[in-house]
N, C-alpha and C positions, 0 to 999 in steps of 0.2 A: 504493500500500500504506500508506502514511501516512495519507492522508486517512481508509483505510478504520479505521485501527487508533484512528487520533485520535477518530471516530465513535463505535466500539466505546466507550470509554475515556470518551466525553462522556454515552452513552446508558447506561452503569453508572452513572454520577454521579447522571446525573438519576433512573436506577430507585432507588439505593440513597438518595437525597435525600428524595425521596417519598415512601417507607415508613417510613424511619428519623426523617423530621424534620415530616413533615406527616400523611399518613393515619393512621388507629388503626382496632382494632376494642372501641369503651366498651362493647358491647353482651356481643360472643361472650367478649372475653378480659380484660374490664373485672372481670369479675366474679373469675376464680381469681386476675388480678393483685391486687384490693382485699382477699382472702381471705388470699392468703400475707402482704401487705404489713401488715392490719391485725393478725394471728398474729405477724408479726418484730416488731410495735411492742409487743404484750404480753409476749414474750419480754425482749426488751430494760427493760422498767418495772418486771421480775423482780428483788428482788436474793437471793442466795440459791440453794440448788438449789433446781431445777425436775423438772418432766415432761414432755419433752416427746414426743407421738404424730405418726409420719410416716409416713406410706401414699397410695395413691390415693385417691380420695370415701369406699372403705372406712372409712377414718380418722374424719370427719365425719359421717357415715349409719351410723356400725355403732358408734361410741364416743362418750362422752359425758364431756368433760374436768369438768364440771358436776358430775357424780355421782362422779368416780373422784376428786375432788383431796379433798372432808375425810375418804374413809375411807381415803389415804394421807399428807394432812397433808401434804400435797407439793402448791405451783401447779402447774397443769398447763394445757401448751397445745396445742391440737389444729390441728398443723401440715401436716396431711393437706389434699389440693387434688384430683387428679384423675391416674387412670393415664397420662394423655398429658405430664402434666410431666415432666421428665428429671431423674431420680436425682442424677442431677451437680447438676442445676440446683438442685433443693431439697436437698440436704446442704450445697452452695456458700452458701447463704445462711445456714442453721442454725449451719455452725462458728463462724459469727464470733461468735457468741452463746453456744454454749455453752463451759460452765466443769467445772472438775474437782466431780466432787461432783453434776453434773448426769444423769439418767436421760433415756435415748433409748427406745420403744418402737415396733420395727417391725411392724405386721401387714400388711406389704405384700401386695399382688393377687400372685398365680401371671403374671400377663401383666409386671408391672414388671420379674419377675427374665430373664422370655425374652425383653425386647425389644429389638431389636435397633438396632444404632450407628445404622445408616441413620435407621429411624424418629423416636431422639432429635434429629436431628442440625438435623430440618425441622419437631419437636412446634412446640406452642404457647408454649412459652417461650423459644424462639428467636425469634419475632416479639415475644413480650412484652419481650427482654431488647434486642434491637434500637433498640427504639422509647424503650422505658423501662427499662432496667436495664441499661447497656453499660460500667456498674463490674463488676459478675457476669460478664458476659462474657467480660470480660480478662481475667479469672481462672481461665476455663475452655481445654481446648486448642486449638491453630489449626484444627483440624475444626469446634467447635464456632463460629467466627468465622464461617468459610465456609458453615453451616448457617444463620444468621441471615441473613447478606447476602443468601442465595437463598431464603428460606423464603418469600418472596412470590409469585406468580403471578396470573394473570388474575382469577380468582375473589376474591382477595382486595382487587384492585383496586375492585370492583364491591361487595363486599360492606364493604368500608371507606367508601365513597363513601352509600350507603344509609345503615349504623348511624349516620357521622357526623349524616347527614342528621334523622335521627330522634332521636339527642339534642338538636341544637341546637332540636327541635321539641316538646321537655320530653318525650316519646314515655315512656307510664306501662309501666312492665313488669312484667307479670302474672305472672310466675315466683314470685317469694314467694307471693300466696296458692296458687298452683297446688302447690309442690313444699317450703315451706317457709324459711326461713331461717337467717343464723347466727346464734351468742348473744357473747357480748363474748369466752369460754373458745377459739370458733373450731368449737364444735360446731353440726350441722348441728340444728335444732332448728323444731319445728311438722310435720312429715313425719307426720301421724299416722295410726293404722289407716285412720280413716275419709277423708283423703283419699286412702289407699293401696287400700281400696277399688275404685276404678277401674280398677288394673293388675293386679287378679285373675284376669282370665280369661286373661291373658297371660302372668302368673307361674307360673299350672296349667299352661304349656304349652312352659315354657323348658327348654333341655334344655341346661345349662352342657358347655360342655369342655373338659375337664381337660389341664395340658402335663404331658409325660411329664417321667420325671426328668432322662433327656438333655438337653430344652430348657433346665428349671431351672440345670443343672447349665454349661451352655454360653453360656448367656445373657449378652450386655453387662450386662443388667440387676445378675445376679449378680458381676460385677467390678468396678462398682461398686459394690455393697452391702459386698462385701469389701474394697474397699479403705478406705471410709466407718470400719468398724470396725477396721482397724489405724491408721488414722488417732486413732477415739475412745481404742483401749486407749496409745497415746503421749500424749494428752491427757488421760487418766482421767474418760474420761467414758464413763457406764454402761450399753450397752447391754442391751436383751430382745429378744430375737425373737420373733415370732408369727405366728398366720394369721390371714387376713384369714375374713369370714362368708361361709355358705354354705349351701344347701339341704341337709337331711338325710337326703335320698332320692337326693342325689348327690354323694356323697364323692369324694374325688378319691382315686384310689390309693395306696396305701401307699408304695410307689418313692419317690410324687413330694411326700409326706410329709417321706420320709426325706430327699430329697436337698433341699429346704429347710430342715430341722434343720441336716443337716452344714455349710451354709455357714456356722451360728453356732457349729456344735459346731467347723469346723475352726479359729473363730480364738477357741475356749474362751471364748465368749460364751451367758451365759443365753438359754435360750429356754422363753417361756409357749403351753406347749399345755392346754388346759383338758379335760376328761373329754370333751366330747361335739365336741372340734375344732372350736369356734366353728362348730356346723349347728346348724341350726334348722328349724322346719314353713315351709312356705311360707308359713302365714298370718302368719306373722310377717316376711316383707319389705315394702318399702313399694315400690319399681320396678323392683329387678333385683336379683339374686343377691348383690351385694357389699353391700344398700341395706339391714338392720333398720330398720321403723318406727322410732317414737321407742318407743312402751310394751318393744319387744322391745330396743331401743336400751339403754336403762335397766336393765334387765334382765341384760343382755349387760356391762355395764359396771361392775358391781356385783362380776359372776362376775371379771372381769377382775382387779378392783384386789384382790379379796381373794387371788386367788392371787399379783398383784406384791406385793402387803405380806408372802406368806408367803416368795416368791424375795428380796425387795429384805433379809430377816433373815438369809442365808447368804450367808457366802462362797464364791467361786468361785474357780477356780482359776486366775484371777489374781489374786485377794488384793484384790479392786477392795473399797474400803471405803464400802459406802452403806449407809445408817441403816436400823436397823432399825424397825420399827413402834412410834410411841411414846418414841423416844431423840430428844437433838437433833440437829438437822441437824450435816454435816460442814460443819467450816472450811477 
């Protein structure tokens, strides 16, 4: 029994050795890791309040920190990555950045707020934070420990072994011309009609669906978004809520509307709904449901900042003091 336990105990070492201190994936997870990391170092070069936006790809594909920061006079950074990141994991990084006086803007996906502990526990920034971010980690709870250490498997072996292979092979990646890239702000940018084009016949055919308000309303997702905000209001820092873009031929029901409002309304936190709930024609996404082109991007980002300059000029009813359009910034 020794022998057997001693084995176990030697072949965890060398699994968790291998993942954690030698394989990677540059290719699949290289990209959201250099997206959040190159977003924390603009954040950090900020001095001053900020802006800053954090959602799934919504975030980058549907908002445009570019256009929203001089008609708010406010930097703005667009801290949005991907619905497979964990909530924990990107507000885990953002607090230590942000300051009293700072704006948070969530238009989180409907899936962030329903997803469930398990799913975070094995996303992609548990391998990310493994390999490379194992300060974050320890900062997160002993589930979260144990979701890193195991979040590798066969596949990832195989597919670590190739990407390696193909970077050390200069291996050129076609993604930017193909889908666009970022700009220095963290916005998603180049996505434009006419590359979006192609995903037309596809987009005429998607048929989104909607989580009821129970999921919303039950969701890991949403307990940490809740607890994120009493977090911010003990730190005064200024959250909105929002929604994230969507087809205008599929609205998501009203319930589930409602039950994402009350998670800001319950911790009397602003929230931006704009007249027409962030929908839009089909012809204006660029690859899926959450994705505006950039023309409709810009668009979409304009409507945004004017109604945060009209919310960031009232008080709420917690007294949170942020500037109004045109005043100086708070000290």
């Amino acid at each position: 029994m020794v022998r057997i336990a001693a084995a176990c105990l030697v072949s965890v070492a060398l699994y968790a050795g291998l993942f954690a201190l030698v394989l990677d994936r540059p290719l699949t997870l290289g990209l959201p890791r250099l997206l959040l990391d190159t977003t924390i170092a603009r954040g950090t070069a900020i001095e001053g309040p900020k802006l800053v936006i954090l959602a799934g790809s919504n975030g980058p594909y549907s908002h445009r920190c570019q256009t929203i920061e001089p008609i708010l006079g406010l930097p703005c950074i667009n801290g949005g990555v991907a619905v497979g990141i964990g909530l924990d994991y990107l507000f885990a990084r953002w607090q230590t950045l942000l300051r009293p006086g700072d704006v948070v803007y969530l238009p989180l996906e409907q899936a962030q707020y329903a997803r469930a502990r398990a799913a975070t526990l094995v996303g992609p920034d548990a391998a990310i934070m493994a390999r490379h971010d194992r300060a974050t980690l320890a900062s997160l709870p002993p589930d979260r420990w144990m979701g890193a250490l195991f979040a590798f498997d066969l596949r990832a072996l195989v597919m670590s072994t190739i990407e390696l292979a193909l970077t050390a092979l200069h291996f050129r990646d076609p993604r930017a011309e193909v889908t666009g890239s970022a700009n220095a702000w963290g916005d998603h940018v180049g996505h434009t009609a006419e590359l979006g084009a192609a995903n037309a016949k596809m987009l005429a055919i998607i048929r989104p669906e909607h989580l009821t308000a129970h999921a919303i309303e039950t969701g890991d997702g949403t307990r940490l978004v809740r607890g994120f905000l009493a977090w911010a209001a003990t730190n005064r820092v200024h959250v909105i809520g929002g929604l994230s873009t969507g087809f205008a031929d599929s609205p998501p029901p009203e319930t589930t509307l409602a039950a994402i409002r009350a998670v800001y309304g319950s911790a009397r936190t602003r929230f931006l709904q704009l007249p027409n709930n962030s929908r839009y024609d089909r012809s204006a996404f660029f690859d899926t449901p959450d994705h505006l082109h950039e023309a409709a991007q810009i668009t979409h980002s304009i409507a945004i900042a004017r109604a945060m300059a009209a919310l960031l000029g009232q008080p709420n009813e917690m007294d949170l003091a942020v500037r109004a359009p045109g005043s100086a910034p708070p000290r």
